[in-house]
C-alpha positions in Angstrom: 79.4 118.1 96.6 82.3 117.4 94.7 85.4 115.6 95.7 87.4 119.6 95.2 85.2 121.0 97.7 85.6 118.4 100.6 88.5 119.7 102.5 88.1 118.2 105.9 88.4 114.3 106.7 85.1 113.4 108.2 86.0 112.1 112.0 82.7 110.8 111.6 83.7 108.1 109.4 87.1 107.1 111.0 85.5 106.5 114.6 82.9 104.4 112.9 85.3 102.5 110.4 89.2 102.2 112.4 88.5 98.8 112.3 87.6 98.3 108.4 91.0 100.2 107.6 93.4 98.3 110.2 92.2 95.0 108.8 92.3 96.1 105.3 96.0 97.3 106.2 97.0 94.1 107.6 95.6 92.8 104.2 97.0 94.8 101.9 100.6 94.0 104.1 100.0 90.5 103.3 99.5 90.8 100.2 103.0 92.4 99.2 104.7 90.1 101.5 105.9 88.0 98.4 107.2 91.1 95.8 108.8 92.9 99.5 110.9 89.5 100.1 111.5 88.0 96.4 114.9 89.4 95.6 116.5 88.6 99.3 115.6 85.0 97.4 117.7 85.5 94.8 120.8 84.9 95.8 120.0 81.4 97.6 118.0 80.1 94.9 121.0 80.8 92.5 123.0 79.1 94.3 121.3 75.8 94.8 120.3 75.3 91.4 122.3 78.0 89.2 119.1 79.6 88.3 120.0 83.2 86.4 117.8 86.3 87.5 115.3 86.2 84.8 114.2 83.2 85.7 114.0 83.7 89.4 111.9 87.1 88.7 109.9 85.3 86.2 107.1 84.1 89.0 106.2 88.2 89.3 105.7 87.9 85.2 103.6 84.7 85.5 101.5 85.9 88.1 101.3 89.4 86.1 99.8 87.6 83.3 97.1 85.6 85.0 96.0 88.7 87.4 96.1 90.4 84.1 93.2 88.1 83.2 91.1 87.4 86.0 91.2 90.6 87.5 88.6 92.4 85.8 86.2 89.7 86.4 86.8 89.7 90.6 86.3 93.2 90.2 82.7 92.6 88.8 82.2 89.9 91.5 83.1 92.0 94.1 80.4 94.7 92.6 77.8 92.1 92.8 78.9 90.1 95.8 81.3 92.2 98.2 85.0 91.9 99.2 84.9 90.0 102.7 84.8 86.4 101.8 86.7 86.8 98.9 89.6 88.2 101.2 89.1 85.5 103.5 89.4 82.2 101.4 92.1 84.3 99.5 94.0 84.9 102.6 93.9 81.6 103.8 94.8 79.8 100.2 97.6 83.0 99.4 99.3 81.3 102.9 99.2 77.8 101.6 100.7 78.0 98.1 103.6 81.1 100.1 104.8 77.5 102.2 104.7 75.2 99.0 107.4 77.7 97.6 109.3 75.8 100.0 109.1 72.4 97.8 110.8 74.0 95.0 113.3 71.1 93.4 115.3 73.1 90.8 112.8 72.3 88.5 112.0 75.6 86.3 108.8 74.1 85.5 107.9 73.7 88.7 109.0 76.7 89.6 106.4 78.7 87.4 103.8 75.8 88.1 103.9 77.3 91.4 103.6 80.8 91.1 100.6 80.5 88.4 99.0 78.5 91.5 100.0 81.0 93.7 98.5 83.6 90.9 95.1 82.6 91.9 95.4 83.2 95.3 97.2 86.2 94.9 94.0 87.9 92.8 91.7 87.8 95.8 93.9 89.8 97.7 95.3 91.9 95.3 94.8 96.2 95.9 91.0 95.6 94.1 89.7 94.1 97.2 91.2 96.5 100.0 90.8 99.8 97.8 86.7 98.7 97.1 86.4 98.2 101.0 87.3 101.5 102.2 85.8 103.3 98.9 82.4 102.0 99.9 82.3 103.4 103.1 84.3 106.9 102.9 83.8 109.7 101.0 85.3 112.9 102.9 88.3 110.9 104.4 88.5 108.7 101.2 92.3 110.0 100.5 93.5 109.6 104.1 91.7 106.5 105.0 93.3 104.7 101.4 96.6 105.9 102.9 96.5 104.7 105.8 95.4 101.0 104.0 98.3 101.1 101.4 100.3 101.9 104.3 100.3 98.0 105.0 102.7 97.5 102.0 105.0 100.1 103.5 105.3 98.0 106.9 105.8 94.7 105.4 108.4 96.4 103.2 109.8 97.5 107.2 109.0 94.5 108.5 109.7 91.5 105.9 112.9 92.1 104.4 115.1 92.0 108.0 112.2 88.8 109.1 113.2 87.1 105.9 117.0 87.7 106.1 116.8 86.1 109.6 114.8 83.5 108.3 116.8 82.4 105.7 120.2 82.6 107.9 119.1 80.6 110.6 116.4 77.9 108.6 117.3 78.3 104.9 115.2 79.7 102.6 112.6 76.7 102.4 112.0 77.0 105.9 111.8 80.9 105.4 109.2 80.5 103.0 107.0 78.2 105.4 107.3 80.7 108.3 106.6 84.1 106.1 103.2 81.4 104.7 102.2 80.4 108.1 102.7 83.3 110.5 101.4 86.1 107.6 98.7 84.5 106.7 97.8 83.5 110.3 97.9 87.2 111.3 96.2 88.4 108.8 93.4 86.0 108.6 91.9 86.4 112.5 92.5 90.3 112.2 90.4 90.2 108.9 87.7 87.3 110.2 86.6 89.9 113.5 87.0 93.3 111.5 86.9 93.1 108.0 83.0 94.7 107.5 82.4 97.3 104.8 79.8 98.8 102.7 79.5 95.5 100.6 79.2 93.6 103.8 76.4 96.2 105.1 74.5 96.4 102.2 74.4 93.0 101.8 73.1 92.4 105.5 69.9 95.1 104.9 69.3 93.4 101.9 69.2 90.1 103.6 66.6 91.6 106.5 64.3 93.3 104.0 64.6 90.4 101.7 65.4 92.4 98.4 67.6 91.4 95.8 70.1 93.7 94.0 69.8 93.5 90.3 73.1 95.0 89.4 76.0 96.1 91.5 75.4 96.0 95.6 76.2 99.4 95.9 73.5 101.9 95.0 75.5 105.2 94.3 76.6 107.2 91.3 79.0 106.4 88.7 79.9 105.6 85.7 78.7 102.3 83.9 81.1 99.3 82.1 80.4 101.0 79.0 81.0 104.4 79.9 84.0 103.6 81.5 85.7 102.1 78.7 85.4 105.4 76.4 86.3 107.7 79.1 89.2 109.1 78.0 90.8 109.9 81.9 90.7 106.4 83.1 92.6 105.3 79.7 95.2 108.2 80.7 95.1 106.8 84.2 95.5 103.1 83.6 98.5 104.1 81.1 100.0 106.6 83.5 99.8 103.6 86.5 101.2 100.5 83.5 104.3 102.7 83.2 104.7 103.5 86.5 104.6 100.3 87.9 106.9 98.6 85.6 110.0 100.6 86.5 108.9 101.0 90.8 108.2 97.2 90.8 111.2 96.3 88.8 113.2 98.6 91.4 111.3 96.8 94.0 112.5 93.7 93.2 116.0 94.1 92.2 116.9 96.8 94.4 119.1 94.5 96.6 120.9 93.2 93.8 121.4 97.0 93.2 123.0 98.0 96.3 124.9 94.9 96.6 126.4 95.7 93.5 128.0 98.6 95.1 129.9 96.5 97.8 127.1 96.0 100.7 125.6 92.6 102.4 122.6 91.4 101.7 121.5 91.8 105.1 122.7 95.7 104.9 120.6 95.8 101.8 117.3 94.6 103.3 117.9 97.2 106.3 118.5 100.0 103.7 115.3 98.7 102.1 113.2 98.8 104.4 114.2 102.9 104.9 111.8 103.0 102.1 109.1 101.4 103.8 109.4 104.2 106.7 109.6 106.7 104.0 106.5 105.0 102.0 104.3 105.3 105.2 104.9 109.2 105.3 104.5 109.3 101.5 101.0 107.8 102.1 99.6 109.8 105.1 101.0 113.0 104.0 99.4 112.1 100.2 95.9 110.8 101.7 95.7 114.5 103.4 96.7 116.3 100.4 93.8 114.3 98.4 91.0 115.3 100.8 92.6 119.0 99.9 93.6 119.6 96.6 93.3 117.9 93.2 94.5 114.8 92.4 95.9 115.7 89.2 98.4 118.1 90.5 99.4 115.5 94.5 98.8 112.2 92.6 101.5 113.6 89.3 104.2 115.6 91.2 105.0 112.8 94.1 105.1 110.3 91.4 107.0 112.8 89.6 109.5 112.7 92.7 110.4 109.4 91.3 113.0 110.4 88.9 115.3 111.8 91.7 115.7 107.8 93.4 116.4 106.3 89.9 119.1 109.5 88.8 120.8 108.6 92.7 120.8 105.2 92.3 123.0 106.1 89.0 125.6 107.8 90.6 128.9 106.5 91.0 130.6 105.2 94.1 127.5 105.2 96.0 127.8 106.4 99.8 125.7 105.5 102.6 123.9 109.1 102.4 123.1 108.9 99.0 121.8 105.4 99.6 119.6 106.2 102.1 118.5 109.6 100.2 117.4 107.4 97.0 115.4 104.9 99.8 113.6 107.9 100.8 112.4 109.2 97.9 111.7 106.2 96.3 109.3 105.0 99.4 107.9 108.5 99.8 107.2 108.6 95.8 106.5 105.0 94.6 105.0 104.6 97.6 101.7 106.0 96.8 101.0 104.9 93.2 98.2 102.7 94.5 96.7 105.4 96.2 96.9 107.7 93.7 95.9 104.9 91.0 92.6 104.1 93.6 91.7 107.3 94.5 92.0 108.8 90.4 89.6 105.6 89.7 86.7 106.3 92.0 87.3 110.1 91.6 86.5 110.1 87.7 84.7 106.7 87.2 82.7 107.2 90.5 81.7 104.3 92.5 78.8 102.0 91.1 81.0 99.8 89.1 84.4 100.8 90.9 85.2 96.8 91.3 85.8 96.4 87.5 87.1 99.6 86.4 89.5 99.1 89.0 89.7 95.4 88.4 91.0 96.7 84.8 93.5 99.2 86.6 94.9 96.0 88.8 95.1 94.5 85.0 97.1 97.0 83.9 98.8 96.8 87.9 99.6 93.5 87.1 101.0 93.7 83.6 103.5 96.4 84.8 104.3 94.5 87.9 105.0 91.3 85.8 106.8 93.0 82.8 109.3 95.1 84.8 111.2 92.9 87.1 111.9 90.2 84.6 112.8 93.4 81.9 115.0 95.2 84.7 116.7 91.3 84.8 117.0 91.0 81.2 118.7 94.0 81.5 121.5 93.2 84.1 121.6 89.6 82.3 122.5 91.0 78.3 124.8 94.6 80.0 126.3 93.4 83.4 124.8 96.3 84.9 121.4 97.8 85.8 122.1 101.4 84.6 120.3 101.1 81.6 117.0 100.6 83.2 117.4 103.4 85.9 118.0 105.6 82.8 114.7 104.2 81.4 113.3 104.8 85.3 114.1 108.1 84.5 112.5 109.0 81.6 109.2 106.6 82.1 108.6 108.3 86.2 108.6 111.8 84.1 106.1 110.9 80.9 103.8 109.1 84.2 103.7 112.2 86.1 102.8 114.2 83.1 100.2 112.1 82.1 98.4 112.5 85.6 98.9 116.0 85.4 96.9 116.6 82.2 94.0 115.4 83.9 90.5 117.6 83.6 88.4 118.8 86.2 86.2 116.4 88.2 83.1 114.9 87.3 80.1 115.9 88.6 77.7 113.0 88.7 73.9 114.0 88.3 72.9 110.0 88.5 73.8 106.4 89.7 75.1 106.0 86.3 75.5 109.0 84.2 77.5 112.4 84.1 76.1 115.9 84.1 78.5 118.2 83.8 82.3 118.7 84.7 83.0 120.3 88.0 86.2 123.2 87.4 
């Protein structure tokens, strides 16, 4: 069967697995806890110790860089070991170094000595780990059940943003930064400890009662191999297509308070109009993950990222109103919402899943790189014009040449073995 002809979510699989996506929702929430709340930082951390926006925005880049590195190699570990204790010393480390943020001195230095610690946490909870969970154990209800797991980084965009204003108003921003550390990461880690269990977790269990040993990746299912992978010419137009995206949606991300307080709101006003877009990302996810179990990827996945350029062109229109506000919010959740779902389910769609931890692992490279490289550009940007326009022109142009890349996608693969392809499905 291919994934075109499965056009009903399996309620099979969802009575059987609620509790594998809920805990990989919580842990996906947690995981963009930091990039949700960064720029409500800004504007303390400037000024206490004069720090321009570049620099602020330059823990994203530093953390880019090393995920950039080590996240193809988790992606093979979590191929040969599973994802469940990797997300649970992740979790509980990921909390720690979110409190030591608090200890900041005005030392730049220090500053990017800490997120590069916090870089190494932040790779064993990173998208890799929660996508591979719920890959390994659904396959009609894949698109629905990934939504309703990215959907954790649309409810900590609701959730954080106002939680961190009131934090920083009524403790500062240090005592912010231990509360987000100790109550996130507490959350997250007893929902994950009691329901946390997929196919990695499974398979390793049977192996352990019959007393076999996998010589290659846990799972035993079809898909492409390393090799493969890296001359298959979709996933290169998919990892390009998902670089580009996220280095203008996570640069928006990041500086989109600093955006809206440019045209005459509060900080706290921006972080409620914010978190509009994490109401709209939720809908954007669900209404996507049904679409995916329907139709093909190329044409769902590349028209709502498409939908993009519609936030970035509002966002460049003059005296901005509280309609048009909330209209870019919308879109921009709804859109940019789902380019880890789309990115995820593309992956396991055309490179299958026998070796979906590091061909993914490459795509959270890529993830990474974008995530980095855009905030600190889009800061650059304000820094050398006084203005962010020029980069939601570039928004613009980049959300159009991403859609069309998904678009010119071929058919699906049809795989005939656990490693090979046999034909192309129309």
């Amino acid at each position: 069967m291919t994934i075109a002809e499965r056009v009903n979510i399996s309620p099979g699989e969802f009575r059987k697995h609620w509790p594998l996506v809920m805990a990989a929702s919580a842990g996906f929430g947690f995981s963009a806890m930091v990039s949700v709340t960064t720029g409500l930082f800004m504007e303390p951390l400037g000024n206490e110790f004069g720090w321009g926006r570049a620099l602020q925005a330059s823990g994203a880049s530093i953390t880019a860089v090393l995920t950039f590195a080590m996240s193809p190699f988790f992606g093979m570990l979590i191929d040969r070991w599973g994802t469940r204790w990797m997300a649970l010393v992740g979790i509980v480390f990921a909390s720690l170094v979110i409190c030591s943020f608090s200890l900041a001195n005005g030392s730049p230095v220090q500053w990017m000595m800490l997120w590069a610690v916090y870089a190494f946490a932040g790779v064993m909870i990173k998208s890799t780990v929660w996508t591979a969970a719920i890959s390994s154990v659904f396959k009609e209800g894949r698109g629905m059940a990934l939504g309703l797991t990215l959907s954790g980084t649309a409810v900590a965009q609701i959730i954080f943003p106002p939680l961190t204003d009131w934090l920083i108003n009524t403790y500062g921003w240090r005592g912010a930064w231990i509360g987000l550390g100790l109550g996130g990461g507490a959350f997250t880690f007893v929902i994950c400890l009691f329901f946390f269990i997929d196919g990695y977790a499974i398979a390793r269990s049977k192996q352990a009662m019959t007393g076999e040993k996998a010589k290659g990746p846990l799972l035993d299912v079809p898909g492409l191999s390393i090799a493969q992978a890296w001359r298959d010419t979709a996933l290169w137009r998919i990892g390009l297509s998902t670089f580009i995206m996220m280095v203008v949606t996570i640069a928006l991300n990041v500086h989109q308070f600093e955006i809206l307080r440019a045209t005459g709101i509060t900080r706290t006003a921006a972080a409620y109009y914010s978190s509009i877009a994490g109401f709209a990302g939720i809908a954007g996810k669900l209404i996507t993950g049904a679409l995916l179990d329907r139709y093909h990827v190329r044409w769902v996945g590349g028209l709502t990222l498409g939908m993009t350029t519609v936030a970035f062109a509002l966002l460049l229109l003059p005296n901005l109103s509280p309609p048009i506000i909330v209209a870019a919010m919308v879109v921009n959740g709804y859109s940019a919402g789902t380019k880890l779902q789309v990115a995820s389910y593309l992956t396991s769609a055309y490179g299958g899943l026998r070796n979906f931890g590091a061909m993914f692992g490459v795509m959270a490279s890529l993830i990474a790189a974008g995530s980095g490289l855009g905030p600190v550009a889009a800061g650059l940007i304000f820094d050398s014009y006084g203005s962010y326009d020029p980069f939601l022109v570039i928004g613009i142009v980049a959300s159009i040449v991403s859609s069309g890349l998904i678009i010119s996608l071929g058919a699906y693969p049809v795989w005939g073995s656990s490693t090979d392809i046999s034909e192309k499905s129309t």
